[in-house]
C-alpha positions as CSV (number, residue, x, y, z in Angstrom):
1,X,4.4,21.8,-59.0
2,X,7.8,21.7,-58.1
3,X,7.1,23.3,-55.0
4,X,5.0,20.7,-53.9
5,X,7.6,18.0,-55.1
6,X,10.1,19.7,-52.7
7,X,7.9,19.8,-49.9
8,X,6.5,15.9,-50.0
9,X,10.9,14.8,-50.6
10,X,11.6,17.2,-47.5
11,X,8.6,15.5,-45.4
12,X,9.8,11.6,-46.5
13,X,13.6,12.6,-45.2
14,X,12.6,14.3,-42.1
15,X,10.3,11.2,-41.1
16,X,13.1,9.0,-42.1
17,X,16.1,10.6,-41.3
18,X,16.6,8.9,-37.4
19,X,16.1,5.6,-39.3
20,X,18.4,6.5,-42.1
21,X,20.9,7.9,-39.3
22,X,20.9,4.7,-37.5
23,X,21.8,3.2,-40.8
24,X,24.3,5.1,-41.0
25,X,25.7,4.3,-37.5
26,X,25.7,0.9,-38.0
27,X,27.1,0.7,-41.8
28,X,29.4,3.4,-41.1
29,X,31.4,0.3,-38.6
30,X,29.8,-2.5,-41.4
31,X,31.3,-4.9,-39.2
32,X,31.1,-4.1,-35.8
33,X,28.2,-6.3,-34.8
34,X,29.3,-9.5,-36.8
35,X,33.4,-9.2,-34.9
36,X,32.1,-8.3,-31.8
37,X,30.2,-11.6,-32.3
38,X,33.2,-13.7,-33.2
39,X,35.4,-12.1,-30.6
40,X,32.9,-13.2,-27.9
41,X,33.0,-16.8,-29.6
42,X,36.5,-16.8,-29.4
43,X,37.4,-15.3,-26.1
44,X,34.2,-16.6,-24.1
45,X,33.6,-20.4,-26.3
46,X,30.3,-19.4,-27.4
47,X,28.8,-21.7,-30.4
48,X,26.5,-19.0,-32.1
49,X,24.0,-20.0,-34.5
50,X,23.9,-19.2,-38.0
51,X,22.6,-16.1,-38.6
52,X,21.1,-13.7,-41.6
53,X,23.3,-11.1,-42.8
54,X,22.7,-7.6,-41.6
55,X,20.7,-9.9,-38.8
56,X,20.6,-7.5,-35.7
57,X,20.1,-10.6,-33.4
58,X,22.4,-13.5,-32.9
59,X,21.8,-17.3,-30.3
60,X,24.1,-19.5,-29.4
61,X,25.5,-21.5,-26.0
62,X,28.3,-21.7,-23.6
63,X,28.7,-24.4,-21.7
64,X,25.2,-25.5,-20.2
65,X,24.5,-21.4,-20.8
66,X,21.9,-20.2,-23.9
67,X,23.3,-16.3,-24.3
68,X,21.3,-14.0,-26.9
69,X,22.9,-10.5,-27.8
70,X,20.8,-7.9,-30.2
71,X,20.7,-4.8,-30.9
72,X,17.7,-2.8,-30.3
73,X,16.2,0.2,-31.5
74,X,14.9,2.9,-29.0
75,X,13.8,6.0,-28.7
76,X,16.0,8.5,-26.7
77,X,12.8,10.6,-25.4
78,X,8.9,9.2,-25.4
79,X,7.0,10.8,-27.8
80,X,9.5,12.5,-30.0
81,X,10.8,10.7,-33.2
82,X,14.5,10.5,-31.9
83,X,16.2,6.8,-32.1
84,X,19.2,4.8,-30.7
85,X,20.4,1.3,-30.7
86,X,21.0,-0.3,-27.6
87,X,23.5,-3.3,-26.8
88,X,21.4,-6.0,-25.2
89,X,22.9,-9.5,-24.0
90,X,20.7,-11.7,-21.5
91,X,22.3,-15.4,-20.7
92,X,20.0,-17.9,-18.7
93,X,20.7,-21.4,-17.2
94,X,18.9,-24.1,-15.6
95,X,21.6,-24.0,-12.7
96,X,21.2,-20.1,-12.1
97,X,18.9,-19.8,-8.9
98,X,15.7,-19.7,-10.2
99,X,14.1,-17.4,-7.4
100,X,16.8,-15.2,-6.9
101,X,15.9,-11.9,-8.9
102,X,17.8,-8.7,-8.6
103,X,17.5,-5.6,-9.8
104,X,18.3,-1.8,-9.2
105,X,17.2,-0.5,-5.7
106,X,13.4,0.9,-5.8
107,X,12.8,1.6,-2.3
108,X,10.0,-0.5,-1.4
109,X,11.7,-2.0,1.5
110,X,10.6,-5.3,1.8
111,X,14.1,-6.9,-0.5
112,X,17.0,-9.1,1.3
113,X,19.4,-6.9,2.8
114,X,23.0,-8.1,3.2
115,X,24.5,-6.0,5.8
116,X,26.5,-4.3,3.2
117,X,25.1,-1.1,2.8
118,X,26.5,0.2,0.1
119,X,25.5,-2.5,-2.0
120,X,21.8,-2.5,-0.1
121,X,21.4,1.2,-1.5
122,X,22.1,0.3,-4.5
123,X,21.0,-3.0,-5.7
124,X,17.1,-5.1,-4.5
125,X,17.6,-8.8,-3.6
126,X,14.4,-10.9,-3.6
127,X,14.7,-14.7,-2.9
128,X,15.2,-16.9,0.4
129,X,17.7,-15.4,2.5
130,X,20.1,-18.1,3.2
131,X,20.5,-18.5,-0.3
132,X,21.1,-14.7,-0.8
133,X,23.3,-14.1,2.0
134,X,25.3,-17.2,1.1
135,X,25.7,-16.3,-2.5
136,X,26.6,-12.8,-2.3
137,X,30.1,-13.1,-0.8
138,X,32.3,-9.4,-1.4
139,X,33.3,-10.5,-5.1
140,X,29.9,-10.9,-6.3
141,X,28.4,-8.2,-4.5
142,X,30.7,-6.0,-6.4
143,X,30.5,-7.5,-9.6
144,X,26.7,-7.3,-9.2
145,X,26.5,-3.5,-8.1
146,X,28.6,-3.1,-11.5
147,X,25.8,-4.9,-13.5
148,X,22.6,-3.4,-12.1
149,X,24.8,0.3,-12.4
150,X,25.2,-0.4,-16.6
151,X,21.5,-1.5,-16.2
152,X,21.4,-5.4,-15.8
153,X,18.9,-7.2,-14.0
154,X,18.2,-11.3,-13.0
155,X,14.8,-12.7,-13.6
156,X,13.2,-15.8,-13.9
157,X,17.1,-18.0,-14.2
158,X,17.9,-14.8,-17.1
159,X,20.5,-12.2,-16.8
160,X,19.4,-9.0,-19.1
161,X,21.5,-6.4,-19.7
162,X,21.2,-3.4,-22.6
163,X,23.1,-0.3,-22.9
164,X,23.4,2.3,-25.1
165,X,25.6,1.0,-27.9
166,X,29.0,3.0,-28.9
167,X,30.6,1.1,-31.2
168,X,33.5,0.6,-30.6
169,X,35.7,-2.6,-30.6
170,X,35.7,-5.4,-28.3
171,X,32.2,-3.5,-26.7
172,X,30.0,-6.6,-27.5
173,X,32.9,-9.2,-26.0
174,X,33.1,-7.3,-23.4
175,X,29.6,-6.9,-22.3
176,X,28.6,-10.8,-22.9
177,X,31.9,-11.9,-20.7
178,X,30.7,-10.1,-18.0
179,X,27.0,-11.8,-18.2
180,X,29.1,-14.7,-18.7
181,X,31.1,-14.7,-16.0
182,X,28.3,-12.7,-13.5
183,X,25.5,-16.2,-14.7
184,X,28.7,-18.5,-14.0
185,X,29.6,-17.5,-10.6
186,X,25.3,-17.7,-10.0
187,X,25.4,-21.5,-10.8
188,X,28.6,-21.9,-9.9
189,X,28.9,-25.2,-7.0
190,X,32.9,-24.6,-6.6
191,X,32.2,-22.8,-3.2
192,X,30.7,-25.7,-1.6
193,X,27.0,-25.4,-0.3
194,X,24.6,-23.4,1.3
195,X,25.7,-24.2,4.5
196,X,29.7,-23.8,3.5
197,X,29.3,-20.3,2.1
198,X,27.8,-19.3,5.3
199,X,30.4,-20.1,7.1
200,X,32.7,-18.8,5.4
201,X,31.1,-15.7,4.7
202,X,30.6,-15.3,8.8
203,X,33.9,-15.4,9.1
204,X,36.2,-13.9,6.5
205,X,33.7,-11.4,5.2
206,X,34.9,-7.9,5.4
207,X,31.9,-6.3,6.2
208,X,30.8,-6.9,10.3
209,X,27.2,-6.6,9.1
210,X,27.6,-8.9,6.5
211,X,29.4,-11.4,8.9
212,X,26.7,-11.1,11.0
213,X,24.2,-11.5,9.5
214,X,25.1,-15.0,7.6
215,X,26.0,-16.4,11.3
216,X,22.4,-16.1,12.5
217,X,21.4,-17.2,9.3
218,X,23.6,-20.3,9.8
219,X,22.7,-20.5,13.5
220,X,19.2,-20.5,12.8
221,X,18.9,-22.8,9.6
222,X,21.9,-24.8,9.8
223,X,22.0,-24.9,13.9
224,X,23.1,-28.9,14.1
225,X,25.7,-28.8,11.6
226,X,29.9,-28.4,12.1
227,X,29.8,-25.7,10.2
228,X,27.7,-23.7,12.6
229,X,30.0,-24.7,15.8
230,X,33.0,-23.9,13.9
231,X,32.0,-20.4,12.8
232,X,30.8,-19.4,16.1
233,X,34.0,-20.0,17.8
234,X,35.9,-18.4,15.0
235,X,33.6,-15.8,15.8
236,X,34.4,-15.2,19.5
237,X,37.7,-13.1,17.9
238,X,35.7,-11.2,15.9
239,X,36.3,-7.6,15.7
240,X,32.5,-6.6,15.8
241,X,30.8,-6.8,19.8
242,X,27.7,-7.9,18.0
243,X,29.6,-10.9,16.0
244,X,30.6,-11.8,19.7
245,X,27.8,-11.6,21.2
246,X,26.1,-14.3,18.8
247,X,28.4,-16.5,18.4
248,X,28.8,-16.4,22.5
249,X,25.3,-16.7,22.6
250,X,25.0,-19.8,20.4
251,X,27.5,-21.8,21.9
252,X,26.1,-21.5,25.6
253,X,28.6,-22.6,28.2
254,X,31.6,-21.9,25.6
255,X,30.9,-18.3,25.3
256,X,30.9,-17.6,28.8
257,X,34.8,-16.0,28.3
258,X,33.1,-13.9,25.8
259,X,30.7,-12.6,27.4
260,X,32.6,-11.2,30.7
261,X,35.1,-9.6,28.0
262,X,32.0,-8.0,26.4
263,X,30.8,-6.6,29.6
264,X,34.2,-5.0,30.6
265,X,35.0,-4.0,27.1
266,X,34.3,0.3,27.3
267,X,34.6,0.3,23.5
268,X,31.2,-1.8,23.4
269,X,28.3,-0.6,22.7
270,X,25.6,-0.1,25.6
271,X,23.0,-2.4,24.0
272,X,25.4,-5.2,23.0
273,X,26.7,-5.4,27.0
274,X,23.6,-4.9,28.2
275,X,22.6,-8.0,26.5
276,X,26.1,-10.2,27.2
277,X,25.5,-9.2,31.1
278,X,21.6,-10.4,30.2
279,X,23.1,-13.9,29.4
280,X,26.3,-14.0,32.1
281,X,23.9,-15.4,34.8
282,X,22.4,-18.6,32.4
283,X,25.7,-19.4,30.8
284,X,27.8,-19.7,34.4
285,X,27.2,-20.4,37.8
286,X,26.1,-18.0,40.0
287,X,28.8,-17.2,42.2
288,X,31.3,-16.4,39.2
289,X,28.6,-14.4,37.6
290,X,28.0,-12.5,40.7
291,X,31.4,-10.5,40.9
292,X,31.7,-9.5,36.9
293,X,28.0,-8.1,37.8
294,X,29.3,-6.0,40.6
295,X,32.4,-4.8,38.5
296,X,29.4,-4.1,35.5
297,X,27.7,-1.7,38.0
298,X,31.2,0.6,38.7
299,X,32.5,0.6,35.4
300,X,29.8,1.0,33.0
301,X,26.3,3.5,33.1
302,X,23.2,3.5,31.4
303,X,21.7,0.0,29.9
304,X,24.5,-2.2,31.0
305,X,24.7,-1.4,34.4
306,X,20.8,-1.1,34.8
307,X,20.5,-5.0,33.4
308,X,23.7,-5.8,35.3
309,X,21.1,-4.6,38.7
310,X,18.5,-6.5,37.3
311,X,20.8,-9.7,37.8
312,X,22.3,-9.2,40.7
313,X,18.8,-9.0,42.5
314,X,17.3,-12.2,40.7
315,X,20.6,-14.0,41.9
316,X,20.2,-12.6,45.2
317,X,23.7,-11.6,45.2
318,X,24.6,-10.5,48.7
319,X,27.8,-8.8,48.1
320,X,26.2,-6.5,45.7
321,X,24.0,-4.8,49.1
322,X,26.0,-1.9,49.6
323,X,26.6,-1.3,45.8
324,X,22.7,-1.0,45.3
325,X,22.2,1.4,48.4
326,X,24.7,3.3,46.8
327,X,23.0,3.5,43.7
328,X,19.4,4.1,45.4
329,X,20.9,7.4,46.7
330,X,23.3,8.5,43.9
331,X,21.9,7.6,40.4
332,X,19.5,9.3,38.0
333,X,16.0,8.0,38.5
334,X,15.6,5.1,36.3
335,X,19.1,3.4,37.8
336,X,17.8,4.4,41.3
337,X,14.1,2.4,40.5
338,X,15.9,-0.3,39.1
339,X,18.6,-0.8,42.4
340,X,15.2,-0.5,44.7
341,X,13.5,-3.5,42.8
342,X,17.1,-5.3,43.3
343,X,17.2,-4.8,46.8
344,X,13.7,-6.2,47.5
345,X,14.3,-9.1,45.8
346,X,18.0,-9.4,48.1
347,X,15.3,-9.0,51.4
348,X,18.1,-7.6,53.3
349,X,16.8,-5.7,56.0
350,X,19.5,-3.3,55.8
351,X,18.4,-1.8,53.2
352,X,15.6,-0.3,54.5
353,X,16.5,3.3,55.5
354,X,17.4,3.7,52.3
355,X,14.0,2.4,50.4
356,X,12.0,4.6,53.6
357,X,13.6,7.7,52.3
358,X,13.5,6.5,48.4
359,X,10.0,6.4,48.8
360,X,9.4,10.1,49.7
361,X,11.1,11.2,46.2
362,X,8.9,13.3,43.9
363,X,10.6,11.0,41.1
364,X,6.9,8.6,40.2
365,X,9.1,5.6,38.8
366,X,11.9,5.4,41.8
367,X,8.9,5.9,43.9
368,X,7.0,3.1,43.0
369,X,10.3,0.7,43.1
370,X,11.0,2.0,46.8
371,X,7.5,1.2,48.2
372,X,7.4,-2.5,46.3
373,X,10.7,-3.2,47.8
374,X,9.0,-1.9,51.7
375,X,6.6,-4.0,50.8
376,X,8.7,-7.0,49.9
377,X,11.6,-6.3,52.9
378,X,10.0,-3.9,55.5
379,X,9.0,-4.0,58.9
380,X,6.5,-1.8,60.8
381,X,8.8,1.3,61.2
382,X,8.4,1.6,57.7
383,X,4.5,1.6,57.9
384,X,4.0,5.3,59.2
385,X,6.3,7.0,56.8
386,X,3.8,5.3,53.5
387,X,0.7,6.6,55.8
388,X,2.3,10.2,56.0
389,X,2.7,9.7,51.8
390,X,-1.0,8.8,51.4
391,X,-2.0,12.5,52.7
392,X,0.1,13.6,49.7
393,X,-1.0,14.4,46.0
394,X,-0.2,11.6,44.5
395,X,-1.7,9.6,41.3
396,X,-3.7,6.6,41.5
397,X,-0.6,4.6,40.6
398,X,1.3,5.5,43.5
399,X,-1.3,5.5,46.1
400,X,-2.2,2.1,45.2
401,X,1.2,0.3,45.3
402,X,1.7,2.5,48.7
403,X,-1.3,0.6,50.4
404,X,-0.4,-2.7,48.9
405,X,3.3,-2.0,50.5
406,X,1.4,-1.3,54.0
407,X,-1.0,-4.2,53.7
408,X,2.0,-6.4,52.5
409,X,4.1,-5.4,55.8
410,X,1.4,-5.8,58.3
411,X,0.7,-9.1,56.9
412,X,4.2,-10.1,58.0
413,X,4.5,-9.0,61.6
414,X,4.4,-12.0,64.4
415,X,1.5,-13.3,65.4
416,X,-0.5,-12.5,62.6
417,X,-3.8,-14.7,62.4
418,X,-7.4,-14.8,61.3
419,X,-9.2,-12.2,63.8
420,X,-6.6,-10.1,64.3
421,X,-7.1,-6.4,63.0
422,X,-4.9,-3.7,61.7
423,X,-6.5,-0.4,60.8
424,X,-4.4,2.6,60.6
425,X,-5.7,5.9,60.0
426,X,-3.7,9.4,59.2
427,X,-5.6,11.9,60.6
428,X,-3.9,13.9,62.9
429,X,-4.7,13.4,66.6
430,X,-6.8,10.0,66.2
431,X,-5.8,6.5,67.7
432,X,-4.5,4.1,65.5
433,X,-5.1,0.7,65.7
434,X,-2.2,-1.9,65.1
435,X,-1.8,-5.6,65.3
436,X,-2.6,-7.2,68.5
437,X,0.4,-8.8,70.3
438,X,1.1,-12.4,69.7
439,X,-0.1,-13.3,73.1
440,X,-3.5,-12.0,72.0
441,X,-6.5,-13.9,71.4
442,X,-9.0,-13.5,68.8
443,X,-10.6,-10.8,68.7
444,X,-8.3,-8.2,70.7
445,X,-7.7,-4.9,69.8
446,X,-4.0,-3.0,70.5
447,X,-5.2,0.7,70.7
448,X,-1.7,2.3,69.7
449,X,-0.6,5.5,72.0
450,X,-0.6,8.2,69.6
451,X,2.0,10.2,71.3
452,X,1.7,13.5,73.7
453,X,-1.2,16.0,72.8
C-alpha cells in the first residue's frame, strides 16, 4: 500500500514539477513583475491599469499609445512537458502606419527592399514603397534590425515583441521603452512628410543604394514638387555614378555637366556611362555632344564606347569618320559591327573600302553590319565583291541581307528607271548583265565585258 502511495505522489510531482518550477522562478524574485511595471510607468509615463495580484498581465497608455506587457508560459521543445515564461510587450496606435508590417526576413522575395543590404537580409518590409523607403531612414533601420533580432514584429498598427524572460531588474523597463520609443518614431510627424523624408533620405543617407533608391521614388511620385528639384541637384555631387546619373537624368538640360563627367570618369562603371553617353545627345546640342562622343570612343571600351558609336552615327557626326574606320579594322567583333552600322548611317563614301573588306570577315555579326552599311553607302565597285560572298557557305541570314545590300546599290546608280534591268550572275565565265547607261531607253540591255578568257 505504501508502495503504491509512493508511486501515485512521485507521478503528481513529475507532471507538476515544470509548473511548480516556474513558480518558483517567479516567487523566487516576488516582485520582479510588479517593479518592472512601475519602473516602466515611471521612466516611460505609462498609466497602467489596476491589476490582480499575482496577475501575470498588465494594460495601460502612453500618450495616444495602448502598451500591454505579460508574461507567457511556453514550452521550450513541442511535445515534451518542459516550460518557460516569456517577456511579451506589444504597443499599438492609430498613428502607426497601418499597412506597414515587418517582420524577420523569410525569403520569399517579393518584400520592400531598401537598398541597405544588411538590413534587407535581415528584416521583410511589406507596405507602399514611398512610405517605406521614407520611413526607414539609418536610425530606424537599425533600431528595427535590433527588434526583429530579439524577435519583434509590426502588424496590423501593433508592435509584438516576447523574449525569453531572465529576471533581472530594469528587464521589463527596458524592453517596453524600446517598443515605446521603436512605435513613437513609426507615428512620429517631426520629420516632415512623405515627400520631406525622401529628400532627405536621397541626400544625406549613408548608404548609395539607399540614396538611390528614395530619389526615384521621389522622382517618380513626387516629380512636380521642390523637393524633387532640390534633391536632384544635391545629387549631381553625389559620390555614387548611379546617384548621378538620375538625378542628371531628371533634370534634363541641368544635368548635361553631369553627364560628360560621367562619361570621362574611368572609375565609372561600364553600364552607368554607357547610359549617361545614351542621354548626352537629348540633353545638348549636337555639335557639343559630338566631340565628348569622339573622346568616349578613345578612352573607354566595351558598353560605353559601343553606345557612344551608336550616337555618333545617329548624329551623323562627321568628324567621328576616321575614328569608326579605325574601329571597323581594330576592334573585337561586336565594336567592329556596331562602327559599320555607324558609318552607314554617316553615308560617307570613304568609308567604303573598309565595309568591302569588313564584309568578307568569317565574324556572322560584323558581317551582317558591313553589308547593311554597302547597302546603305556603296556604289557598284562594291557589287562584285557581295556576288563573290554569295558562292560562299554562308547561313540564310547572311545571304539574305547580302542580296538586299546588292539590290539596294543597283537601285541607286544613275539613270535608274522602270524597264531598266540588272541581273548579275556568279558563275564563272558567263556575261553579266548590268544597268543600262542613262542615255538608254527602255528596254536596253548593257551586256557587261566579262574580262579576257
Amino acid at each position: 500500500m505504501l508502495e503504491a502511495v509512493l508511486v501515485v505522489v512521485t507521478a503528481l510531482f513529475v507532471t507538476a514539477a515544470p509548473v511548480l518550477w516556474l513558480r518558483f522562478l517567479e516567487r523566487s524574485n516576488p516582485r520582479w513583475f510588479a517593479d518592472g511595471l512601475r519602473e516602466a510607468a515611471r521612466v516611460q509615463g505609462i498609466r497602467f491599469s489596476p491589476r490582480r495580484p499575482y496577475s501575470r498581465s498588465a494594460v495601460g497608455v502612453s500618450g495616444d499609445l495602448s502598451v500591454r506587457v505579460e508574461s507567457r508560459q511556453r514550452r521550450t521543445i513541442e511535445g515534451e512537458n518542459e516550460y518557460w515564461l516569456d517577456l511579451c510587450v506589444s504597443v499599438a496606435g492609430l498613428r502607426i502606419p497601418q499597412r506597414l508590417e515587418f517582420s524577420a526576413e523569410r525569403g520569399t522575395g517579393d518584400d520592400v527592399l531598401t537598398g541597405d543590404t544588411v538590413f534587407d537580409d535581415l528584416v521583410e518590409v511589406r507596405g507602399e514603397a514611398s512610405i517605406v523607403l521614407a520611413l526607414l531612414d539609418r536610425g530606424l533601420r537599425q533600431r528595427m534590425s535590433e527588434f526583429v533580432r530579439l524577435g519583434g514584429r509590426l502588424r496590423g498598427g501593433r508592435l509584438e515583441f516576447c523574449a525569453p524572460a531572465t529576471f533581472s531588474q530594469g528587464e521589463i523597463a527596458r524592453a517596453v521603452g524600446a517598443t515605446l520609443r521603436l512605435a513613437r518614431e513609426l507615428s512620429s510627424a517631426a520629420g516632415g512628410g512623405i515627400c520631406e523624408r525622401l529628400a532627405r533620405n536621397a541626400v544625406s543617407d549613408p548608404h548609395p543604394s539607399v540614396r538611390l533608391w528614395n530619389l526615384l521614388q521621389l522622382q517618380e511620385q513626387f516629380a512636380g514638387t521642390p523637393e524633387a528639384g532640390e534633391a536632384s541637384r544635391a545629387d549631381l555631387g553625389d559620390p555614387s555614378p548611379w546617384v548621378r546619373l538620375s538625378a542628371a537624368r531628371f533634370l534634363r538640360d541641368e544635368g548635361h555637366g553631369a553627364l560628360e563627367g560621367l562619361t570621362r570618369d574611368r572609375g565609372v562603371p561600364e553600364q552607368a556611362a554607357a547610359e549617361a553617353v545614351a542621354l548626352l545627345p537629348a540633353r545638348g546640342d549636337n555639335e557639343r555632344a559630338g566631340p565628348v562622343l569622339l573622346t568616349v570612343l578613345k578612352t573607354r571600351t566595351g558598353e560605353a564606347r559601343r553606345q557612344a558609336i551608336q550616337e555618333l552615327g545617329r548624329l551623323r557626326h562627321p568628324p567621328a569618320l576616321g575614328p569608326l574606320i579605325v574601329l571597323l579594322e581594330r576592334a573585337d567583333p561586336r565594336t567592329a559591327a556596331a562602327a559599320a552600322s555607324a558609318l552607314g548611317s554617316l553615308g560617307d563614301a570613304k568609308a567604303e573600302p573598309a565595309l568591302v573588306k569588313a564584309v568578307e570577315t568569317d565574324e556572322r555579326e560584323l558581317r551582317l553590319a558591313a553589308a547593311r552599311a554597302l547597302g546603305s553607302l556603296g556604289n557598284v565597285r562594291s557589287v562584285e565583291p557581295l556576288l563573290a560572298l554569295l558562292q560562299r557557305r554562308l547561313d540564310a541570314e547572311s545571304r539574305q541581307g547580302i542580296r538586299e545590300a546588292i539590290g539596294a546599290i543597283q537601285s541607286r546608280l544613275a539613270g535608274a528607271e522602270a524597264g531598266q534591268l540588272s541581273l548579275a550572275t556568279s558563275a564563272p565565265g558567263s556575261g553579266w548583265l548590268s544597268l543600262a547607261a542613262p542615255t538608254a531607253g527602255q528596254g536596253d540591255l548593257s551586256l557587261a565585258d566579262p574580262g579576257p578568257e
